[in-house]
C-alpha positions as CSV (number, residue, x, y, z in Angstrom):
1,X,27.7,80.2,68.6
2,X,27.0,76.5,68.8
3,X,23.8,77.0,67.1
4,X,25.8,78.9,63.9
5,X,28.6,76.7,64.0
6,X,25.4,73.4,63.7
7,X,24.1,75.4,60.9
8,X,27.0,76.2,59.2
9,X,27.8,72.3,59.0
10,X,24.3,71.0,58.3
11,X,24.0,73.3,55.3
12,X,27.8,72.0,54.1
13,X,26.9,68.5,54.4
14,X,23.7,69.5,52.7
15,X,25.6,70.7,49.7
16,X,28.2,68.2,49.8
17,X,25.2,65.5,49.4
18,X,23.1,67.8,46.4
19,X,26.6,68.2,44.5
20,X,27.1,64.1,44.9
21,X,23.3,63.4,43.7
22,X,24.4,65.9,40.8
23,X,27.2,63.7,39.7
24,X,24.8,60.6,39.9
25,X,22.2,62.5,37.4
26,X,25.2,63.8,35.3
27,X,25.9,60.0,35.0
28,X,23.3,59.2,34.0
29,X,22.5,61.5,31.6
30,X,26.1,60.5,29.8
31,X,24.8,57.0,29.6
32,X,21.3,58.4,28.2
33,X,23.4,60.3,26.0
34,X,25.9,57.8,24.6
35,X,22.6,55.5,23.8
36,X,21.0,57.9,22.0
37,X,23.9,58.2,19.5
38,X,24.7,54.3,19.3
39,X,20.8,54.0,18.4
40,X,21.2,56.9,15.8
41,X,24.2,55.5,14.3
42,X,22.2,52.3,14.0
43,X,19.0,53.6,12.4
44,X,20.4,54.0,9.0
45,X,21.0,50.4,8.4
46,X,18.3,49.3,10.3
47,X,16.2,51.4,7.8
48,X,17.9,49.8,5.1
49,X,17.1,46.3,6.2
50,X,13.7,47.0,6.8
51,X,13.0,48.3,3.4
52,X,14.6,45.7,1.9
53,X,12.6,43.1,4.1
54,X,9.5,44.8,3.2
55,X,10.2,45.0,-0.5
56,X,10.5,41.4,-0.5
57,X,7.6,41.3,1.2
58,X,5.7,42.9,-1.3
59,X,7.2,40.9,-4.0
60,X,6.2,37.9,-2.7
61,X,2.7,38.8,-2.0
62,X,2.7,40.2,-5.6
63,X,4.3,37.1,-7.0
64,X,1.8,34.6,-5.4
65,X,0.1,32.7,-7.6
66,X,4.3,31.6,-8.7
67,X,5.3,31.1,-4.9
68,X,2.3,28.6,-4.8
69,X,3.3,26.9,-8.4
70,X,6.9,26.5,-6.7
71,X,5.5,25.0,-3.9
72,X,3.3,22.5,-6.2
73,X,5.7,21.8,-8.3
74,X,7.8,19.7,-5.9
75,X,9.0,16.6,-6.6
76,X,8.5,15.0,-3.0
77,X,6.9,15.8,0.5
78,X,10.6,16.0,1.7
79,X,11.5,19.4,-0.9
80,X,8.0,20.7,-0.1
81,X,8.6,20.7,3.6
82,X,12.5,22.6,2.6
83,X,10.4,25.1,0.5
84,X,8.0,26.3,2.8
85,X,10.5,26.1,5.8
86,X,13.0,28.6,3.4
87,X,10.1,30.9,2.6
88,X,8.9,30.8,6.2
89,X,12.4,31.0,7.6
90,X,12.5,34.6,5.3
91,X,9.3,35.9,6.4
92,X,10.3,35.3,10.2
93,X,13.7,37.3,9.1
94,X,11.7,39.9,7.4
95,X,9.4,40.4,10.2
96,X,12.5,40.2,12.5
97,X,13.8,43.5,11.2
98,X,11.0,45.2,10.2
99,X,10.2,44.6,14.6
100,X,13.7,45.6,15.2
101,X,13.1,49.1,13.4
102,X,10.0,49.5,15.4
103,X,11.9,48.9,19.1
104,X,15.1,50.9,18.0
105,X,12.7,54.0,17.4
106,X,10.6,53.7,20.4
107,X,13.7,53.5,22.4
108,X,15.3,56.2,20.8
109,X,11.9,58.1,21.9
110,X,11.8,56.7,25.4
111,X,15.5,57.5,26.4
112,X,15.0,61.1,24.6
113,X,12.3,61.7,27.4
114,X,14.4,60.4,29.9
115,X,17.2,62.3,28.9
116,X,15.4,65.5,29.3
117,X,13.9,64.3,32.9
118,X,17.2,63.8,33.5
119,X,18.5,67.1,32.8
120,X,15.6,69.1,34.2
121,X,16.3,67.2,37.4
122,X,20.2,68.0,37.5
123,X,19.1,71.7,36.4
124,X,16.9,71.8,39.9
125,X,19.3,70.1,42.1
126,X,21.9,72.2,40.6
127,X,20.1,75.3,41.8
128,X,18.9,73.8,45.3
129,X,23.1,73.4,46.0
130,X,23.6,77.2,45.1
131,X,20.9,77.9,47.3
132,X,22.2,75.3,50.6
133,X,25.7,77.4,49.6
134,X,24.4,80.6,49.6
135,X,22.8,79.5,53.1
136,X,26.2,77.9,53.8
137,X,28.1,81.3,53.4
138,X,25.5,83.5,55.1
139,X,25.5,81.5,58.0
140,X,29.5,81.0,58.2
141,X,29.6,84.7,57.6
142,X,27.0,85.1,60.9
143,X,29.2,82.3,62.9
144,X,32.2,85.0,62.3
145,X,30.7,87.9,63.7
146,X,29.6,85.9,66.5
147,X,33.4,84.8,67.3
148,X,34.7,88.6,67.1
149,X,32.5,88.9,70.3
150,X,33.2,85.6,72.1
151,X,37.0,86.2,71.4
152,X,36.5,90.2,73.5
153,X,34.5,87.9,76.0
154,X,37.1,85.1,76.3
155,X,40.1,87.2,76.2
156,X,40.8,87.3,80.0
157,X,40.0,83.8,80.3
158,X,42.6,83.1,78.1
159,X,45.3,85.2,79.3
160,X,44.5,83.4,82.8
161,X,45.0,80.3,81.4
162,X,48.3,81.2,79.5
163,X,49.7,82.4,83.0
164,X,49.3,79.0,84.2
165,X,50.6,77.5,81.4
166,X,53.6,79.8,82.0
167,X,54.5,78.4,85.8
168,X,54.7,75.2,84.1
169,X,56.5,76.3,80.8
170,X,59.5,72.9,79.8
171,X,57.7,70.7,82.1
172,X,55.6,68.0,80.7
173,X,51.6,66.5,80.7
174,X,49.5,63.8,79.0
175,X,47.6,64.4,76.6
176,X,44.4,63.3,75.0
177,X,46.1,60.0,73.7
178,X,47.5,59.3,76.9
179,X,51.2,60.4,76.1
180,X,53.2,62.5,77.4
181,X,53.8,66.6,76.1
182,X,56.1,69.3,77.2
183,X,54.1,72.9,77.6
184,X,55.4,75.3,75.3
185,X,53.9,79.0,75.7
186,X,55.6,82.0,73.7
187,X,55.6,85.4,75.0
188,X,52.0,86.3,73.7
189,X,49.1,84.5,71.8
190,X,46.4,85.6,70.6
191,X,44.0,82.8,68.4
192,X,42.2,85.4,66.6
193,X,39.5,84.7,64.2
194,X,40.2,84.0,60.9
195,X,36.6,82.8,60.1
196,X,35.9,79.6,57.9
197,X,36.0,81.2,54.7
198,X,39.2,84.0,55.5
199,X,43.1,83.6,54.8
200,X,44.2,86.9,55.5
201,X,41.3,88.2,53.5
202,X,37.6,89.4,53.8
203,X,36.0,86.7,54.0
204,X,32.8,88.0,52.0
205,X,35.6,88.4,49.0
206,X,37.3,84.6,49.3
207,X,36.4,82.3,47.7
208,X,36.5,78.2,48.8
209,X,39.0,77.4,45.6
210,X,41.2,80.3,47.0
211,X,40.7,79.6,50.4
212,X,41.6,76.1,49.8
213,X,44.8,77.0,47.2
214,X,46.3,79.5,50.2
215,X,45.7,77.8,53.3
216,X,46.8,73.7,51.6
217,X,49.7,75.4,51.6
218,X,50.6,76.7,54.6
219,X,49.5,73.5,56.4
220,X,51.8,71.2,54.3
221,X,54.4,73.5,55.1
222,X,53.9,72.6,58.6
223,X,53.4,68.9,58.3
224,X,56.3,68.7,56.0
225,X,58.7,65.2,56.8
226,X,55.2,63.7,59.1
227,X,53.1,61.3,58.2
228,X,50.2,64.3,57.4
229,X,52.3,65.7,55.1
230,X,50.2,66.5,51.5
231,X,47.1,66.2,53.2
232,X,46.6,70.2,53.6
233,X,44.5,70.2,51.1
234,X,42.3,68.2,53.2
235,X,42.3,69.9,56.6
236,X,41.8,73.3,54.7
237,X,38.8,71.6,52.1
238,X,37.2,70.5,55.6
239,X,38.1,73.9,57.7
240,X,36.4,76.2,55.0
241,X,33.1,73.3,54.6
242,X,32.4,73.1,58.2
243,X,33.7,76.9,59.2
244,X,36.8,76.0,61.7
245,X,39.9,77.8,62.1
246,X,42.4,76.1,59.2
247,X,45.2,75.7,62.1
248,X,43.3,73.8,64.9
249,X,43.2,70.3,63.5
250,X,46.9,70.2,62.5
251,X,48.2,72.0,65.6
252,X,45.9,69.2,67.9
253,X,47.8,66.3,65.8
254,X,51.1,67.2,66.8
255,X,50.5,68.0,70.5
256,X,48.4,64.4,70.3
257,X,50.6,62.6,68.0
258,X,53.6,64.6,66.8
259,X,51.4,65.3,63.5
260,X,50.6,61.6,62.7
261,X,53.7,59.6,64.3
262,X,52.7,58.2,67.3
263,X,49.2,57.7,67.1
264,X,47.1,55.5,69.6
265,X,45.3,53.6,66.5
266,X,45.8,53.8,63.0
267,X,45.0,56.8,61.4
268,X,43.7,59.1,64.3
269,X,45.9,61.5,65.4
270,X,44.3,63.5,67.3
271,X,43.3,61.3,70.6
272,X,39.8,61.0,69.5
273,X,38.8,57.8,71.0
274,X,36.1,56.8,68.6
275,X,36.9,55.6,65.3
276,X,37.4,58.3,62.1
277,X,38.4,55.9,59.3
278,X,40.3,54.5,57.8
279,X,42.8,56.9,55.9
280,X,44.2,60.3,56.1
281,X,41.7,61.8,54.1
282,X,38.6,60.2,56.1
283,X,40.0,60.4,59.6
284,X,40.9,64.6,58.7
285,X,37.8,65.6,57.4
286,X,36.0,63.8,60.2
287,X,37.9,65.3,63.0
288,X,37.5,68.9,61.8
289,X,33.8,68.1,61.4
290,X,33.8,66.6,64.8
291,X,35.4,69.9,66.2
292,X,33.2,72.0,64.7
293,X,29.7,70.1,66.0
294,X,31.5,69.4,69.7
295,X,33.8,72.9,70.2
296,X,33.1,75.4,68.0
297,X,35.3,77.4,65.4
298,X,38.5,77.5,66.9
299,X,40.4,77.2,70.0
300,X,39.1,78.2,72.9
301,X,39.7,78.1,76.7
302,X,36.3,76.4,77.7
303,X,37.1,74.1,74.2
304,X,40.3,73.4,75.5
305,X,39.4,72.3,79.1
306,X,36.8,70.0,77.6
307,X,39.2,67.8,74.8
308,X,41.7,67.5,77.6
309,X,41.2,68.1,81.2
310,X,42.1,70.5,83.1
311,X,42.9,72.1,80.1
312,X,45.6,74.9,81.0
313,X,48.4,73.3,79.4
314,X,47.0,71.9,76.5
315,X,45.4,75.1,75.5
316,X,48.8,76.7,75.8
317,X,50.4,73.9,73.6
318,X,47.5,74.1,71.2
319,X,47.8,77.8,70.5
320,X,51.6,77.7,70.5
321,X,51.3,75.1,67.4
322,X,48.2,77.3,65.7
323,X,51.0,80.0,65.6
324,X,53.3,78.0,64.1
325,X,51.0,76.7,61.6
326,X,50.5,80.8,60.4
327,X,51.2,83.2,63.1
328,X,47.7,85.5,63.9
329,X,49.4,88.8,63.5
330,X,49.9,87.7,59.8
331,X,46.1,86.6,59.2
């Protein structure tokens, strides 16, 4: 399980980081792009001006023997040294443009090249992402089949726990952040495994837009009036990339925090103590990350005993908030 669920988030974080280096080469094949039709919207009067330099050019050298007779033919040193700094003044011009023509082109050639680097480049990494998702959903679809059977091997663990819980139903207990939490148990729970890439659905059929579109939804339904509330799209982006159970992060922040209210430090509302950044978005994705490397796909007994010794009435809390997120029976 713990080696699925490491898989299942290297090969996200792998895809995440081929679909950012995409963007970069999309970048800057845009720029390539957009210089390659400034240059080809300046060639045509580039042309022009080097033809006409060039014509001049040959009308001078043509013309000679009357260029030199003009340059004779002045009346002082002072209107000889104007003449031949005009004429030499044009011929710098001339060769100016004529040099201009020459770089435009050979940029035009050397960004063309570039541009199709570029594009083969994006073309590969585009296909090496497909692959590190394609590993991304195999393994997530392995991690799945794996919690079916630890969920069987849990189950009296976890009814164990819950009668525990029960003897100590309305009274209250502290919590990862230090404050204090009533225990809350309902006649029956069962966590059930809804797989990172299910809502309710095959999971080989759902899609991440889907999973994303359904699940956002139910979560800002139960963050609704807390500070969390509008960031489902987060907690469900990060439950389906890293393969956790779309409920555990939010239920956790309102057993730790009343979803966002009370937190310890800014922005963590889980009772985390190590920092997660430095806004909603940041601090969510980290902490379903972190659950998924540390405890798995979703909650478990063992999980629960770990994030918040001795762990029998926080597991009960944290399944009784999972239910309310979207009840298991409805999954």
């Amino acid at each position: 399980m713990a080696e699925l669920q490491s898989e299942v988030v290297r090969l996200s974080d792998e895809y995440d980081a081929t679909v950012r280096h995409i963007e970069e080469i999309q970048a800057q094949i845009d720029a390539n792009e957009a210089r390659i039709a400034e240059i080809e919207a300046a060639l045509p009067e580039q042309r022009q001006r080097t033809s006409d330099s060039i014509r001049w050019q040959y009308r001078v050298s043509r013309d000679a023997p009357g260029v030199i007779e003009m340059i004779l033919s002045a009346e002082n040193f002072y209107d000889l040294l104007s003449t031949i700094q005009y004429l030499d003044i044009i011929q710098t011009r001339n060769n100016t443009e004529l040099q201009n023509l020459i770089d435009l082109d050979a940029e035009l050639t050397e960004t063309r090249r570039v541009l199709a680097e570029d594009m083969a480049l994006a073309e590969s990494e585009k296909a090496a992402a497909q692959n590190a998702l394609d590993e991304a959903i195999a393994a997530r679809e392995a991690l799945q089949a794996a919690i079916l059977a630890q969920e069987e091997a849990e189950r009296a663990e976890r009814e164990r726990a819950l009668e525990e819980a029960r003897a100590h139903e309305g009274e209250t207990f502290t919590n990862a952040s230090g404050q204090q939490a009533t225990v809350e148990v309902p006649a029956s729970i069962n966590t059930g495994a809804t797989g990172g890439g299910s809502s309710g659905t095959d999971s080989s059929s759902t899609t991440r837009d889907y999973f994303v579109e359904v699940w956002s939804g139910r979560i800002d339904n139960y963050l609704a009036g807390s500070p969390l509330a509008g960031y489902g799209y987060a907690f469900a982006e990060a439950a389906w990339d890293y393969g956790v159970d779309p409920r555990w992060s939010p239920a956790i922040s309102c057993i730790e925090s009343s979803k966002g209210r009370y937190c310890f430090e800014p922005y963590n509302a889980w009772g985390w103590f190590a920092y997660l950044g430095s806004d909603w978005d940041t601090t969510i994705r980290a902490h379903v990350r972190g659950l998924a490397n540390g405890y798995g796909y979703t909650l478990t007994w063992a999980g629960a005993r770990s994030y918040c010794p001795p762990g029998d009435a926080w597991y009960a809390a944290c399944a009784t908030q999972m239910q309310y997120v979207w009840p298991t029976d409805q999954l």
